[in-house]
C-alpha positions as CSV (number, residue, x, y, z in Angstrom):
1,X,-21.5,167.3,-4.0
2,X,-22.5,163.7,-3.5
3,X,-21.2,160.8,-4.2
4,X,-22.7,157.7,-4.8
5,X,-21.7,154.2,-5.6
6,X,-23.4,151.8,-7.4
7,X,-22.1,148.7,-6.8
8,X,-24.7,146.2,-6.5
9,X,-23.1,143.7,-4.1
10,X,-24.4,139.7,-4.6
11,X,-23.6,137.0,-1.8
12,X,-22.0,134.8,-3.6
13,X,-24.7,131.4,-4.4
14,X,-22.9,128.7,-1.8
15,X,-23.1,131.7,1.6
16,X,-26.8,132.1,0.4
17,X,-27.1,127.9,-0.2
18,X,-25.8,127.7,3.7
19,X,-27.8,130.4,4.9
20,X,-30.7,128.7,3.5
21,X,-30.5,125.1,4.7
22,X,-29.3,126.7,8.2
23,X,-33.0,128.2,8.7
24,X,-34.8,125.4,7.5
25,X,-33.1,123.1,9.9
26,X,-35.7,124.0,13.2
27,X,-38.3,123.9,10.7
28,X,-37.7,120.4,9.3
29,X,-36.3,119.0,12.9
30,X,-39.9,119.5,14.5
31,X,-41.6,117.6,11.9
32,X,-40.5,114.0,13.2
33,X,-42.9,111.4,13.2
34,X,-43.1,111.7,17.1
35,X,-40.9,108.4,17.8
36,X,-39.2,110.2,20.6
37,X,-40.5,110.4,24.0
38,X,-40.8,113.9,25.3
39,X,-39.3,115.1,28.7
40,X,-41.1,113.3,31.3
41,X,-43.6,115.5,33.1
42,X,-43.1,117.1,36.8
43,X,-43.3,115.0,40.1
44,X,-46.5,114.5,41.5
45,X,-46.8,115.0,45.2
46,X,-49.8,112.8,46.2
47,X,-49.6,113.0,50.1
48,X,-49.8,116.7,50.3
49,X,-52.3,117.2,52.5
50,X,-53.5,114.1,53.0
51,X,-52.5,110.2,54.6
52,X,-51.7,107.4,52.5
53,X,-52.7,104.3,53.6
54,X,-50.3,101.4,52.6
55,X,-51.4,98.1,52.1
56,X,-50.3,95.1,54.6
57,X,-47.5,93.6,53.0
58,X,-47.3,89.6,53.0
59,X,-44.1,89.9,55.2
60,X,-45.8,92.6,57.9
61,X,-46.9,90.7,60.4
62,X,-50.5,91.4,61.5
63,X,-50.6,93.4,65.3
64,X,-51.7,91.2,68.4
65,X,-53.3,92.8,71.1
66,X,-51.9,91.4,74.6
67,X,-48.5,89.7,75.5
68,X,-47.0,87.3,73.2
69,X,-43.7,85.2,73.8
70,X,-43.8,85.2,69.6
71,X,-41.9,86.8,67.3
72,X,-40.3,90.1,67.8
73,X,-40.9,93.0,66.0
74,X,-39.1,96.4,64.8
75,X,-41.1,99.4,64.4
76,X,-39.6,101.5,60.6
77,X,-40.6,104.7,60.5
78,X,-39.1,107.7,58.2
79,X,-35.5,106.8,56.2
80,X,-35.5,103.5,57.4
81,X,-39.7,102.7,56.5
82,X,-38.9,104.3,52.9
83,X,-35.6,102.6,52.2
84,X,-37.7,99.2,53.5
85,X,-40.3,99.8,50.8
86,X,-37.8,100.9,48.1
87,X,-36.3,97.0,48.8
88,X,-40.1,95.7,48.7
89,X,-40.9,97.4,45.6
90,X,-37.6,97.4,43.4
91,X,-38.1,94.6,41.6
92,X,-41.7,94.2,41.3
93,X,-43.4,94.3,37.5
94,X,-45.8,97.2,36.9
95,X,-47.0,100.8,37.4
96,X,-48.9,102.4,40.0
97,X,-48.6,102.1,44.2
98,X,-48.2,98.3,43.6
99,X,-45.3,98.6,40.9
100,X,-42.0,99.3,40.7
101,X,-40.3,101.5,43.0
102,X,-37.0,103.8,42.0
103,X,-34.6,105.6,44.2
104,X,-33.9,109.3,43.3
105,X,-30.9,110.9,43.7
106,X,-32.1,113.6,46.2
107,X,-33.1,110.5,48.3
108,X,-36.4,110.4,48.1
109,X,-38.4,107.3,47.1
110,X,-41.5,107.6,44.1
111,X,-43.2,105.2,41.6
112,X,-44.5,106.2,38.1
113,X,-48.1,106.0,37.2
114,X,-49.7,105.0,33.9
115,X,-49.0,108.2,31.8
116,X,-45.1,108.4,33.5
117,X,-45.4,110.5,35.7
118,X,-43.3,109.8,39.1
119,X,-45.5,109.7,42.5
120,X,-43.3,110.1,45.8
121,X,-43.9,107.9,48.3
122,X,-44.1,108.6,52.1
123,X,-44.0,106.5,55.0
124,X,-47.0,104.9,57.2
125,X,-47.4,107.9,59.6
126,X,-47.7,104.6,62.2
127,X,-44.4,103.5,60.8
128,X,-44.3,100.1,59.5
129,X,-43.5,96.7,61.9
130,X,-41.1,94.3,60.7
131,X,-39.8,91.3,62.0
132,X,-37.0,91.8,64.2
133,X,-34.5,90.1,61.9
134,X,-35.5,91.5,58.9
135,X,-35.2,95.1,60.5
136,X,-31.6,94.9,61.1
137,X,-30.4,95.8,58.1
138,X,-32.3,99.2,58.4
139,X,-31.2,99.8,62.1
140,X,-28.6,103.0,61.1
141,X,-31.1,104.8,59.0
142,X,-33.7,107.3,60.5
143,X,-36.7,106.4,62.0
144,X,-35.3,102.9,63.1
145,X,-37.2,102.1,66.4
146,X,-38.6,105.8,66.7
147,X,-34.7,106.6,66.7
148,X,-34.8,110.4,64.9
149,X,-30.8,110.0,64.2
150,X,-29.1,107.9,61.7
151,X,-28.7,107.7,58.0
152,X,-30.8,109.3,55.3
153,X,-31.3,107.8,51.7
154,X,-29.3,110.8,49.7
155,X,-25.9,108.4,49.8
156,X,-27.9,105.5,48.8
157,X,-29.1,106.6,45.2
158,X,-27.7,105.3,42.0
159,X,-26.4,107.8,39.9
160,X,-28.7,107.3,37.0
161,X,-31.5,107.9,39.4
162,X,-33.3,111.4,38.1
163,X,-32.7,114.2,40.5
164,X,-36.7,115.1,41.0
């Protein structure tokens, strides 16, 4: 003996209305008309495996060979050569090596190419010489003097700095 029932059950028409619009809205949200910016792309690490040679800046004075009673000089190297570019570069105009500079939060200094994409930026493996009084405002960060102690740059970032 079986028993069936035969009761046709209907969603009622606003659950199926609902259901509806809720799987057409990843359809209709991709179709934008591309005004928004994508995620930025991935770091690029341009000194891997090989030196990057850094312009003389205007303010680096050029190296004299023999004794000089002139100015004195302070050799940056490491924290204290990257934080001195990041000041260099902050506020200049443009993309590329020669643009802008940004502080990330890990501490670690880059610039953005032409497509966006951010480019860190490593120090002169000779370390960079700076006139004594300029360099003392970088004399408790690493690599001050060929001093291997001191400050890094992870306190120094802003916090809307991307974490790269």
């Amino acid at each position: 003996m079986s028993i069936t029932f035969r009761h046709n059950k209907k969603a009622p028409l606003p659950a199926a209305i609902l259901l509806s619009a809720l799987l057409s809205v990843p359809l209709l949200s991709s179709c934008g008309n591309g005004s928004r910016t994508a995620s930025p792309p991935p770091p690029v690490d341009d000194t891997v495996g090989r030196n990057v040679n850094y312009p003389n800046s205007p303010n680096q004075p050029q190296t004299k060979r023999g004794f000089s009673t002139g100015q004195k000089v302070a050799v940056l190297a490491g924290a204290a050569a990257l934080y001195y570019l990041y000041q260099q570069r902050k506020n200049a105009q443009g993309t590329g090596s020669n643009g802008k500079y940004y502080l990330s939060k890990n501490g670690r200094v880059y610039y953005r190419d032409n497509q966006g994409r951010p480019h860190w930026v490593t120090p002169p493996q000779g370390g960079i010489r700076v006139p004594e009084s300029q360099a003392q405002q970088y004399r408790d960060f690493q690599g001050y003097n060929g001093r291997s102690t001191g400050r890094d740059l992870t306190n120094l970032a802003p916090q809307e700095a991307p974490a790269y």
